[in-house]
C-alpha positions in Angstrom: -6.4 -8.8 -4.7 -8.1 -10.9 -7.4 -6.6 -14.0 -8.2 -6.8 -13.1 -12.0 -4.8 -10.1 -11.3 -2.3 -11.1 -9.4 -1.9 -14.0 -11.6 -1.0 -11.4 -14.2 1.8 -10.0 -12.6 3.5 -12.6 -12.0 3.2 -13.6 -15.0 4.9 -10.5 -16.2 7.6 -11.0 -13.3 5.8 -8.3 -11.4 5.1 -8.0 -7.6 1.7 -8.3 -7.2 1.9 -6.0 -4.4 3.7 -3.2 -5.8 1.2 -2.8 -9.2 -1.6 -2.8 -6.6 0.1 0.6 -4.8 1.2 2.0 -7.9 -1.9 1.3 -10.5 -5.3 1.6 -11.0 -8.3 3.9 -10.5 -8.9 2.8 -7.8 -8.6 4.9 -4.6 -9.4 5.3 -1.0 -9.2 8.2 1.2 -5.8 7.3 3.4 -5.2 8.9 7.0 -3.2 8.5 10.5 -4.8 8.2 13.9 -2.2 8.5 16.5 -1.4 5.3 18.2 -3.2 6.0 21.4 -6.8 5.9 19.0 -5.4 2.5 16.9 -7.8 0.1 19.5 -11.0 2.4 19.0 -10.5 2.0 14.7 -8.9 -1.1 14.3 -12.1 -3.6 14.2 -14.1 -1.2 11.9 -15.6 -3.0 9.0 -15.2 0.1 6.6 -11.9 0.8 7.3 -8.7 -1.0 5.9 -5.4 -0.9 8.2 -2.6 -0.5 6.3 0.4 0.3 8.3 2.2 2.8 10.6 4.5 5.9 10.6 7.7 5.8 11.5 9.6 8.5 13.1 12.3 8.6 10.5 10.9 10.4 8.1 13.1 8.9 5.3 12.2 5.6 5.9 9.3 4.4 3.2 9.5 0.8 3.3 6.5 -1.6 3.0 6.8 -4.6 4.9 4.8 -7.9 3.4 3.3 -9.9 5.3 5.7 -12.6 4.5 8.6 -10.5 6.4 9.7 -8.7 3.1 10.9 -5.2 3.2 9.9 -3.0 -0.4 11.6 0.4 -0.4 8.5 2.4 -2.2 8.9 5.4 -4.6 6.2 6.9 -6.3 5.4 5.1 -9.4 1.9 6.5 -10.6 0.8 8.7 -13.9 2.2 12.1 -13.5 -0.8 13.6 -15.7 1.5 17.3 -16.1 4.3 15.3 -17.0 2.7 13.3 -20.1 
């Protein structure tokens, strides 16, 4: 994350973390491997790991690397909404 920008939200008494999941135009293409494939992708240089599933399928909770668990909910523009 840019200094600048993470700057900002704190600033605003933001979480850097969650305006970077929730904002932007900026996208990737996100997808699973299962665990068995993790070692053959994990030192890619085009490819950004970002987590695992859980088996609970209710459980969507980021954990920071600091130890901190954030409970995520959709946050983006809902462009049929507006």
């Amino acid at each position: 994350m840019n200094p600048k920008t993470y700057d900002t939200a704190r600033d605003f008494n933001l979480d850097p973390t969650v305006c970077m999941l929730s904002g932007g135009e900026d996208y990737e293409l996100l997808f699973t491997v299962h665990q068995d494939d993790f070692e053959k992708i994990r030192n890619h240089p085009k490819l950004s790991i970002i987590g695992h599933m859980t088996e609970d399928v209710n459980e969507q909770i980021m954990v920071t690397k600091s130890g901190q668990d954030i409970q995520l909910k959709a946050q983006g523009w809902d462009s049929i909404k507006e």
